[in-house]
C-alpha positions as CSV (number, residue, x, y, z in Angstrom):
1,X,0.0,0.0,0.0
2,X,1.1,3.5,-0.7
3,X,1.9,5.5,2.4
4,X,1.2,8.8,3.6
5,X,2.8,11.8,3.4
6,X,3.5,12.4,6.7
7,X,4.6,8.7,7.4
8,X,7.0,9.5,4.7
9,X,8.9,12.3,6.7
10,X,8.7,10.0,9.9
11,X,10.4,7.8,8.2
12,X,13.7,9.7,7.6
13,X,13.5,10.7,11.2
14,X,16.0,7.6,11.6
15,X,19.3,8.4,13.5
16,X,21.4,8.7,10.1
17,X,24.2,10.2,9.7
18,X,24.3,13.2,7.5
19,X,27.2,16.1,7.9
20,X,26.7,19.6,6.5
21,X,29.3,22.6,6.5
22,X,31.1,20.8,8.6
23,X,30.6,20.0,12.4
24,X,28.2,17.9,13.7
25,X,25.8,15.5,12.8
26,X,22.4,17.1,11.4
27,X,20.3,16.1,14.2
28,X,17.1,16.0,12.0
29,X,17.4,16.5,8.1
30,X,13.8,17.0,7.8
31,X,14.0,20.1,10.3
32,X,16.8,21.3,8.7
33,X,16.6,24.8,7.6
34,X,18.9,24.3,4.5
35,X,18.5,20.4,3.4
36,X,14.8,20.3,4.6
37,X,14.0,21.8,1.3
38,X,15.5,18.6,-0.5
39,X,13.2,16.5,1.6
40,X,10.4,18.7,0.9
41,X,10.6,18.3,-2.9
42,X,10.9,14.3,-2.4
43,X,7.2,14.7,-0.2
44,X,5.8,15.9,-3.2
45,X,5.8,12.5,-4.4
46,X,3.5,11.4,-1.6
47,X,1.6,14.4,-1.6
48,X,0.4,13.6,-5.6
49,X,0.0,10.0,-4.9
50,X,-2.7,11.4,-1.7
51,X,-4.5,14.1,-3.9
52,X,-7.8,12.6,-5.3
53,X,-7.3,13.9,-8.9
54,X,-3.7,12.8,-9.4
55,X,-3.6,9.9,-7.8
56,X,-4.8,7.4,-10.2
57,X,-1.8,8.5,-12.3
58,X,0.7,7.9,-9.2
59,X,-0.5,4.8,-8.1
60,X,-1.0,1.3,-9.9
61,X,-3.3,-1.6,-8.8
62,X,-1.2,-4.6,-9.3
63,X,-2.7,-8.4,-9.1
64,X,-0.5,-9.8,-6.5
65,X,0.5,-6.2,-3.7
66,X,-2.7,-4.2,-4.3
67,X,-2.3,-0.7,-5.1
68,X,1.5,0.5,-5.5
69,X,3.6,3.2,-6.8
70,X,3.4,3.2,-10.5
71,X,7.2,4.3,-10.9
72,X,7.4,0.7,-9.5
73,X,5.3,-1.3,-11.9
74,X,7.7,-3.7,-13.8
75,X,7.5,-3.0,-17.8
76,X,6.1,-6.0,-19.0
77,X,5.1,-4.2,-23.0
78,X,5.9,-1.3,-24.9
79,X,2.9,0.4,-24.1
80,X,4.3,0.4,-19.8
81,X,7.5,1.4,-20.7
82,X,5.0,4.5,-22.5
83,X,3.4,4.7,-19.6
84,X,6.6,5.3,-17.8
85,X,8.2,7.7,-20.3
86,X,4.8,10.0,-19.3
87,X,4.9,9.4,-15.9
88,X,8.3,10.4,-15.4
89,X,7.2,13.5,-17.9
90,X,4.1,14.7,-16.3
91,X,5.8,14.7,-12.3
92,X,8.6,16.4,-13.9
93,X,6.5,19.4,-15.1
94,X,4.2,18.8,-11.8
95,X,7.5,19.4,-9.9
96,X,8.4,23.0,-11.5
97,X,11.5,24.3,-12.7
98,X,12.4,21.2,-14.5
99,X,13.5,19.7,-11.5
100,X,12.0,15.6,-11.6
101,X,11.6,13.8,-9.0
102,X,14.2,11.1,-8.5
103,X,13.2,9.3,-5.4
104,X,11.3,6.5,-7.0
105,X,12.5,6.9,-10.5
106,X,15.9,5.8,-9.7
107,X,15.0,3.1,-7.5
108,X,12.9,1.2,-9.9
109,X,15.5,2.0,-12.5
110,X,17.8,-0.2,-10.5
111,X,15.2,-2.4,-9.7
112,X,14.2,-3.7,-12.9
113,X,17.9,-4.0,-13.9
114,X,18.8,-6.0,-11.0
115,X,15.8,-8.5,-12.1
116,X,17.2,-8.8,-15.5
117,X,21.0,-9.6,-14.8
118,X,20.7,-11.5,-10.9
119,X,18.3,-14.0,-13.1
120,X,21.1,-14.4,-16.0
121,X,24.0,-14.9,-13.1
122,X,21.7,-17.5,-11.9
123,X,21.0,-19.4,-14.5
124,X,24.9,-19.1,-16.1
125,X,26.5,-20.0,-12.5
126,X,24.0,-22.6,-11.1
127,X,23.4,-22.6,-7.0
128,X,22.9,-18.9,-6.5
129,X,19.9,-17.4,-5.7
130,X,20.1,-13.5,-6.5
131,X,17.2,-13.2,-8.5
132,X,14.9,-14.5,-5.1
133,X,16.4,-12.1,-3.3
134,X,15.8,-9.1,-5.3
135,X,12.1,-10.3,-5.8
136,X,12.2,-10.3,-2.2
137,X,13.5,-6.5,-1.5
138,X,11.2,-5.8,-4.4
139,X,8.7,-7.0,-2.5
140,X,9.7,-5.2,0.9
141,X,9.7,-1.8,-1.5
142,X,6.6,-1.9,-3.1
143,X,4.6,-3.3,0.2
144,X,6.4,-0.3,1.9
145,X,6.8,1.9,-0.1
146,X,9.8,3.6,0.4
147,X,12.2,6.1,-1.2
148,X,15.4,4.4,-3.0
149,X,18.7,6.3,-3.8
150,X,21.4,4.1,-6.0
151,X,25.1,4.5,-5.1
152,X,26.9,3.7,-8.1
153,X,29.8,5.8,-9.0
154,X,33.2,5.1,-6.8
155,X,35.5,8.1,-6.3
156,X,37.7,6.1,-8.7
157,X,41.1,7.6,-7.4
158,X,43.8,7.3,-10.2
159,X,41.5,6.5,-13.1
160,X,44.5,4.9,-15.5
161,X,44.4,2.0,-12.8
162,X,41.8,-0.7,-12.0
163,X,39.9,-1.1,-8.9
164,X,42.6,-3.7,-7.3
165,X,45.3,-2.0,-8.4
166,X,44.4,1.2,-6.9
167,X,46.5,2.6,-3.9
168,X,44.3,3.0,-1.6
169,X,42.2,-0.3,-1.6
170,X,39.1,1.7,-0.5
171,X,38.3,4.1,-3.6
172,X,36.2,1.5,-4.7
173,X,33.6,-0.1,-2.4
174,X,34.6,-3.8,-2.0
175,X,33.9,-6.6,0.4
176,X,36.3,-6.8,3.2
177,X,34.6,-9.6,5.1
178,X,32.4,-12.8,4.6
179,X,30.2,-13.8,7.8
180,X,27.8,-16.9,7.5
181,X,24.6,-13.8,7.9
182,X,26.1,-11.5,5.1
183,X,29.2,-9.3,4.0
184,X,31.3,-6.6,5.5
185,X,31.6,-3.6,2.6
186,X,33.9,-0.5,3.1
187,X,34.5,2.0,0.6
188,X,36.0,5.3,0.6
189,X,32.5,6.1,-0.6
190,X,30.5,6.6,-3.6
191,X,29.3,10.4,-5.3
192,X,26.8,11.9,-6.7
193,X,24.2,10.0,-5.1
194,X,21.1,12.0,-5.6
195,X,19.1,12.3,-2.9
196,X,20.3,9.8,-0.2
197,X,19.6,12.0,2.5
198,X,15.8,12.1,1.5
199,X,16.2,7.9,1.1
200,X,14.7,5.1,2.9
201,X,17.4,3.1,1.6
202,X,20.7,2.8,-0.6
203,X,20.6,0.2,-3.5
204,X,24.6,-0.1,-4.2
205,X,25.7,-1.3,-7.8
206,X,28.9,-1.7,-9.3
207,X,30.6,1.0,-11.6
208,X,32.7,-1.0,-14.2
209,X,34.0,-4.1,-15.7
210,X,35.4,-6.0,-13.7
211,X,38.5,-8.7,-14.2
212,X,39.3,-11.6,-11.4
213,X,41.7,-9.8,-9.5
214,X,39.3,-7.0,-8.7
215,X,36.3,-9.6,-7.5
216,X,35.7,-8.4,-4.0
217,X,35.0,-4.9,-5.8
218,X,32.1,-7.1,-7.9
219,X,29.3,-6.6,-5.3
220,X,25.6,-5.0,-5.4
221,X,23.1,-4.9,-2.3
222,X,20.6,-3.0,-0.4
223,X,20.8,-1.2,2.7
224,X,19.1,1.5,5.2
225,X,20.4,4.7,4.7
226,X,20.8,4.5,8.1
227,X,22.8,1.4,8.1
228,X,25.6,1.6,10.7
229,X,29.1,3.0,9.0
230,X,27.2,4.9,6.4
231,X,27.7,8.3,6.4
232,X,26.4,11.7,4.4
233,X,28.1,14.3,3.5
234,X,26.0,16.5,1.2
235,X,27.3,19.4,-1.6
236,X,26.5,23.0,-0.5
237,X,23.1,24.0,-1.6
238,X,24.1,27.5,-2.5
239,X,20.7,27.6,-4.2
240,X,18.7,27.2,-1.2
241,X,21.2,29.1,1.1
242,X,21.0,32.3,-1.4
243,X,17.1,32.1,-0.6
244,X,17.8,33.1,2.9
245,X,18.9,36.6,1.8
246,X,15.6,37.4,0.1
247,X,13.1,36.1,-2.9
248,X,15.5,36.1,-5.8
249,X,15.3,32.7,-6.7
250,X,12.2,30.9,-6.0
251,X,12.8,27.2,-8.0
252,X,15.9,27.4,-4.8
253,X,12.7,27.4,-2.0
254,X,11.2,24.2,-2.8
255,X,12.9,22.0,-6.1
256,X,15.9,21.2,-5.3
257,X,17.6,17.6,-4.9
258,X,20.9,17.3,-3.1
259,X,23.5,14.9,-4.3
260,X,26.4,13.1,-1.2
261,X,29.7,11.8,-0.8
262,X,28.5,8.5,1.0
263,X,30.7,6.4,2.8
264,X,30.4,3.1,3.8
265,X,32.8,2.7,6.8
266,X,33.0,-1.3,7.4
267,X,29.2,-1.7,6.9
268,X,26.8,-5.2,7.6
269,X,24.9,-6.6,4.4
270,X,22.6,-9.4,5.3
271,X,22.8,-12.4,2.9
272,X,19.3,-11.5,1.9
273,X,20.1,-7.9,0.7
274,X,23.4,-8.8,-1.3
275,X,22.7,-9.5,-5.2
276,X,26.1,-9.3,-6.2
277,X,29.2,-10.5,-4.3
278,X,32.2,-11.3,-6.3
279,X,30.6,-12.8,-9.4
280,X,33.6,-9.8,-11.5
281,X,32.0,-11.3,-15.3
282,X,28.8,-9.9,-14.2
283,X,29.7,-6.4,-12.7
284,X,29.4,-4.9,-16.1
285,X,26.2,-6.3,-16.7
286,X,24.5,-5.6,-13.3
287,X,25.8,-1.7,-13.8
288,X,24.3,-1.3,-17.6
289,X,21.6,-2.8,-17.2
290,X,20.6,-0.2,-14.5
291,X,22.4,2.7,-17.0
292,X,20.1,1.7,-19.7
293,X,17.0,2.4,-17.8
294,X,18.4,5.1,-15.9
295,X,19.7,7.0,-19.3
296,X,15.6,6.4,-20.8
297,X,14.7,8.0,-17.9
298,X,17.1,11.1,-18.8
299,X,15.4,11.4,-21.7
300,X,11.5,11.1,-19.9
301,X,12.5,14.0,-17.4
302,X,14.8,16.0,-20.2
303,X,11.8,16.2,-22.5
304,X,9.8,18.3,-19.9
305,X,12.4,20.6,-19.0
306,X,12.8,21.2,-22.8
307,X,9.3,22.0,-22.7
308,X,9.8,24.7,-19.8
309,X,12.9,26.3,-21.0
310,X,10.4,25.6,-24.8
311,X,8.5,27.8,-22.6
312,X,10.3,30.8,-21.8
313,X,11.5,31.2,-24.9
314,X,8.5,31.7,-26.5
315,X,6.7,33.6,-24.0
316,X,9.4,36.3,-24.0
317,X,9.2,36.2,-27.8
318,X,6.0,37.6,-27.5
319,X,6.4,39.8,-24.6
320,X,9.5,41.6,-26.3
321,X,7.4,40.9,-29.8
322,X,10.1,39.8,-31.8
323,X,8.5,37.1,-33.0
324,X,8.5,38.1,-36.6
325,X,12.3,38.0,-36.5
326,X,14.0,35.4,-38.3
327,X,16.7,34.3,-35.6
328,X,14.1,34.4,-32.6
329,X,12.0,31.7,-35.2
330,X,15.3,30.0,-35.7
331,X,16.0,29.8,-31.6
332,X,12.6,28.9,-30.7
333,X,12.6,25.8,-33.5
334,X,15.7,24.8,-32.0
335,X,14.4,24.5,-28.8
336,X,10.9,22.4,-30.6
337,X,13.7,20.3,-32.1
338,X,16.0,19.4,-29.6
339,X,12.3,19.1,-27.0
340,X,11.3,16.2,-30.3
341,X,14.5,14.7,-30.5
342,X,14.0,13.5,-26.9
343,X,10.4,13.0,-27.1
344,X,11.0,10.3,-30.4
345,X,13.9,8.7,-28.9
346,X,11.9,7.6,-26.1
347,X,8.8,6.6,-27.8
348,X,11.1,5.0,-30.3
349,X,13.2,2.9,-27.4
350,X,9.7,2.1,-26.0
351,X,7.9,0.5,-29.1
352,X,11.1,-1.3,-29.9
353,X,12.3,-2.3,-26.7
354,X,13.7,-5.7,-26.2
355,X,11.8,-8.1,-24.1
356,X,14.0,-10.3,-21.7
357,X,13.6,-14.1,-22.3
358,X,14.6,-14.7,-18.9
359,X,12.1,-12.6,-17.1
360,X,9.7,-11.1,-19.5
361,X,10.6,-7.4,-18.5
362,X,11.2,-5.1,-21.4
363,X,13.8,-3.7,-21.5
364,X,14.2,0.2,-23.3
365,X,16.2,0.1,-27.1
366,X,19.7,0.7,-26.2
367,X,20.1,2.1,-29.4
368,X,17.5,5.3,-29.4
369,X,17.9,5.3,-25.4
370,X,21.5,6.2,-26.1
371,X,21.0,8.3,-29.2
372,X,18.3,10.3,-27.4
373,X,20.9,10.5,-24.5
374,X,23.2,11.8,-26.0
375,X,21.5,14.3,-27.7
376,X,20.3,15.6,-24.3
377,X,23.9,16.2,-23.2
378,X,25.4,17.4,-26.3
379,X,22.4,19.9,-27.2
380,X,21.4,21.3,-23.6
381,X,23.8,24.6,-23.5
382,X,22.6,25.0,-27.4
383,X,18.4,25.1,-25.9
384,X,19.8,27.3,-22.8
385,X,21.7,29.7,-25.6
386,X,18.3,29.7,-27.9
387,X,16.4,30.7,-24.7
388,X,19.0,34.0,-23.8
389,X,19.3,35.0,-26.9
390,X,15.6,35.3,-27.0
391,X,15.0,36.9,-23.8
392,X,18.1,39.3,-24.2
393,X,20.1,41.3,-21.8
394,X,17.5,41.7,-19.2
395,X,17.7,37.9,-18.1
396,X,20.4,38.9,-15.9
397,X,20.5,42.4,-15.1
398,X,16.2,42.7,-14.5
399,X,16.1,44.1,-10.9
400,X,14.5,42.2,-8.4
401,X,10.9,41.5,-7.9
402,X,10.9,42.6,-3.9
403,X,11.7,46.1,-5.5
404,X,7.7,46.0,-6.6
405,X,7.0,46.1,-3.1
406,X,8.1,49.8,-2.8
407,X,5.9,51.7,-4.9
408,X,7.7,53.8,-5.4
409,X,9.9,51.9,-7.2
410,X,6.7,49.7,-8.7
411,X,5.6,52.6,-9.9
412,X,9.1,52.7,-12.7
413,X,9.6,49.1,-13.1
414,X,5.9,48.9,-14.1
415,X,6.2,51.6,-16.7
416,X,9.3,51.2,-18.0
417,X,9.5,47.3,-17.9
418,X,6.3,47.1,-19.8
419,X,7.4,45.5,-23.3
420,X,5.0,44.6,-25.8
421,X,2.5,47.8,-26.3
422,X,-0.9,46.7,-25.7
423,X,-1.6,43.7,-22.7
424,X,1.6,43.3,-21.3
425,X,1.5,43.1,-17.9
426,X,4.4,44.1,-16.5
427,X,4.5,41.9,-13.2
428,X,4.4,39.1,-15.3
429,X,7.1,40.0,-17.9
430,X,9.3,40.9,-14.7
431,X,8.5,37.5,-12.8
432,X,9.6,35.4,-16.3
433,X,12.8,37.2,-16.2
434,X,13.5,36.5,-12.5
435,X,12.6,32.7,-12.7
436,X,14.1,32.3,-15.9
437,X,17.4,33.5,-14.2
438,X,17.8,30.7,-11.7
439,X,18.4,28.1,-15.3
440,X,21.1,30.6,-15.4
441,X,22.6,31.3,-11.8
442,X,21.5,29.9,-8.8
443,X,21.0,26.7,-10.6
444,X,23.1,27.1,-13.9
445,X,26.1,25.1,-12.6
446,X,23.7,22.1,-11.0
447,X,21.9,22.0,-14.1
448,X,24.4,22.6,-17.2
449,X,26.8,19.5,-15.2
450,X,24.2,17.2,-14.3
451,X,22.6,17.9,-17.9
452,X,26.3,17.0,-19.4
453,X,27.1,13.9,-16.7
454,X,24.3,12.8,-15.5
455,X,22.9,9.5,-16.3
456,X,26.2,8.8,-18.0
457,X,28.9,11.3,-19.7
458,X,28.6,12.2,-23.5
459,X,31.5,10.3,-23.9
460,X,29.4,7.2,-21.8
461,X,27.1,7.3,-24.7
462,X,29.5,7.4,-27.5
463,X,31.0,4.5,-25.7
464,X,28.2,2.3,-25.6
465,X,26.1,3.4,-29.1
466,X,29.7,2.5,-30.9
467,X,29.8,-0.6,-29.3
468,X,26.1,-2.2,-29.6
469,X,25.5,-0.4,-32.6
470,X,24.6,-3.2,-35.8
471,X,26.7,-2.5,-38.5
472,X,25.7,-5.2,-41.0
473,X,22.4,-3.2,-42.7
474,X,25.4,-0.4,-43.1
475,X,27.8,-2.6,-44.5
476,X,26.2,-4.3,-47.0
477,X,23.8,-1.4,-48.5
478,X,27.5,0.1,-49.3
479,X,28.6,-2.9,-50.3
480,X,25.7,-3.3,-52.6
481,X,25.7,0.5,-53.6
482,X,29.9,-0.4,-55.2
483,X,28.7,-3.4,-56.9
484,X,30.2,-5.5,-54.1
485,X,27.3,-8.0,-52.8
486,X,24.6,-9.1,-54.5
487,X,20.9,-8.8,-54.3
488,X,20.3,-11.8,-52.6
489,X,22.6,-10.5,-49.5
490,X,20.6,-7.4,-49.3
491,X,17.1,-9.2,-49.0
492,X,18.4,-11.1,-45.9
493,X,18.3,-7.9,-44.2
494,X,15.2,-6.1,-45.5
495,X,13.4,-6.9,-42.6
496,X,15.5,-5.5,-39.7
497,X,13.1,-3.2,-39.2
């Protein structure tokens, strides 16, 4: 059954360790004047599923554990993984400033990838029983319904050398001790693990390939977050902090997610919460399995902020009316394209997604997942650039909007910040600006990284649509083309579609 929002905030009130600008521990993160906003953002989540209109779209009745979280409903079809491309859409724009919702996103992500490769370890080894387990957790999640963050990428130290042959044995998390009950992991920790803070628990995959020597780094489990020898230690949320010295930013107030350093300091994993425990073949497959969903995901939630940023763009086209202007039309259809690109590549991954013979779970296109992907990190700045060069100079030097609370000064900024003759309203034009601003500022860093890293690097992509990319249609139509295979090698392939 889904739970309450309130339940949900009592449940983080947990004794976990979280650090902040140093000192010590944060006694309470949901009372927190700075990271409380990061917990508030993740409450939305069980605020929609509560409301009476929106929660038939948040919640799924499934056969066998009633009604659940849809963002947990396992893709059995193209039309779910649909399904899922709008739902991870629509909470996105629900959400505001293009800021989605991770909490249950992620967690699923990893989820359904831990199905997939624990039942292929199984059934190539013989005499493990992964997959049982993570139908079990799976179980204990959806029953529950808690709040998942995934801890995948180690601090890598010297990046030329494998996990083994690293100095420090700890930049990697790795299994330091075997108990009859379960491991011992330690780790000089994990980053960028969005929203662990706001977390019922950590699901913990592996970040690479993996080779025999570095098989006590081959390991994936579940844990609390507050799991003794774990411990938080957030990045600065300027963003909400700058808040504090007035209402300049208000995206900063309530949508914001907060990534950690987390540390696993000689922690206990129960046999029944380890998936993965020295198996090294099948560390590569256990973490891109979870990529692959994770990256059609990026795509889901980078479609919507498209259409915000889509947005702004065209709605200070009109206010400065410059509409009629060639290179505003040009800006604003690169925006429309770059908003598509994302929108097709998921639709495309979804209708031709491969279906696992294993488990039956569908599984998004790696192909358009990837191609979409990468198109969301290579073309991001280009959309932002569209957007200022639409909305001109004032985007960053438009006074504030507390100055409307003099009337003094109301009484210029109205008149003189008017734009468009006829209908403009003034307040309006001036609040677009100010909003628009935080893409820019307050969140500009956050969002022009994550919108380049997260999910997987550009050069992640590249990687992986070189790799799996099927050549042979390619090959032979140029073959063909010279004169160089005949017709009867072409028709073999006329069906790939």
């Amino acid at each position: 059954m889904v739970r309450s929002p309130e339940d949900y905030v009592n449940s983080l009130r947990d004794g976990r360790v979280v650090y902040y600008r140093g000192g010590k521990p944060v006694d309470d993160v949901t009372r927190h004047e700075v990271l409380r906003v990061a917990i508030n953002h993740a409450l939305e989540l069980y605020k929609w599923q509560a409301d009476p209109e929106l929660r038939r779209y948040l919640t799924y009745d499934d056969t066998q554990y009633g009604t659940i979280s849809r963002f947990y409903k396992v893709p059995r079809s193209p039309s779910d993984l649909i399904e899922r491309f709008r739902l991870i859409y629509n909470t996105t724009l629900l959400g505001r400033g293009g800021m989605f919702n991770i909490m249950k996103t992620i967690g699923s992500d990893a989820l359904f990838g831990l199905m997939i490769a624990s039942k292929q370890l199984d059934r190539a080894r013989g005499g493990t029983n992964y997959y049982d387990r993570v139908m079990r957790y799976y179980e204990h999640v959806v029953k529950d319904d808690i709040t998942i963050a995934v801890a995948q990428t180690d601090v890598k130290g010297d990046r030329m050398l494998r996990p083994y042959q690293q100095e420090d044995p700890d930049l990697y998390v790795h299994i330091v001790g075997r108990e009859p009950d379960g491991i011992i992991v330690r780790g000089g920790a994990k980053v960028h693990t969005t929203q662990s803070i706001a977390a019922n628990e950590l699901i913990v995959l592996p970040y690479r390939n993996m080779v025999k020597e570095d098989a006590d780094y081959a390991v994936a489990f579940a844990t609390p977050v507050n799991a003794k020898g774990i411990v938080l230690i957030p990045r600065p949320l300027r963003e909400v902090e700058i808040n504090m010295l007035g209402d300049e930013f208000p995206m900063g107030k309530t949508n914001v997610e907060v990534e950690t350093l987390t540390i696993f300091d000689n922690v206990k994993v129960p046999n029944d919460r380890v998936f993965l425990a020295g198996e090294y073949e099948f560390a590569a497959p256990y973490g891109l399995t979870f990529a692959l969903y994770h990256r059609f995901t990026a795509i889901s939630y980078r479609a919507a902020l498209a259409d915000i940023i889509l947005g702004y763009a065209k709605l200070f086209a009109e206010y400065n009316d410059v509409e009629t202007a060639s290179h505003i039309r040009r800006d604003i259809v690169d925006i429309i394209t770059y908003k598509e690109y994302l929108v097709s590549s998921a639709i495309a991954s979804a209708e031709k997604c491969i279906k696992d013979p294993n488990t039956g779970i569908c599984i998004p296109n790696p192909i358009y997942t990837n191609v979409g992907k990468l198109t969301a990190n290579a073309k991001y700045l280009d959309a932002i650039k569209d957007m200022i060069d639409v909305a001109g100079g004032l985007l960053a030097d438009i006074p504030s909007t507390s100055e409307l609370s003099n009337p003094t000064e109301e009484k210029y900024m109205v008149k003189y910040l008017a734009g468009k003759r006829g209908g403009t309203d003034s307040r309006v034009r001036i609040r677009l600006f100010q909003v628009a601003r935080e893409f820019l500022s307050a969140l500009g860093a956050l969002l022009s990284v994550g919108m380049i890293h997260a999910e997987g690097s550009i050069e992640a992509s590249v990687i992986e649509l070189y790799r799996s990319y099927n050549y042979d249609i390619s090959k032979m139509a140029a073959l063909y083309n010279a004169d160089l295979a005949k017709i009867d090698d072409v028709k073999k392939l006329l069906e790939w579609w």
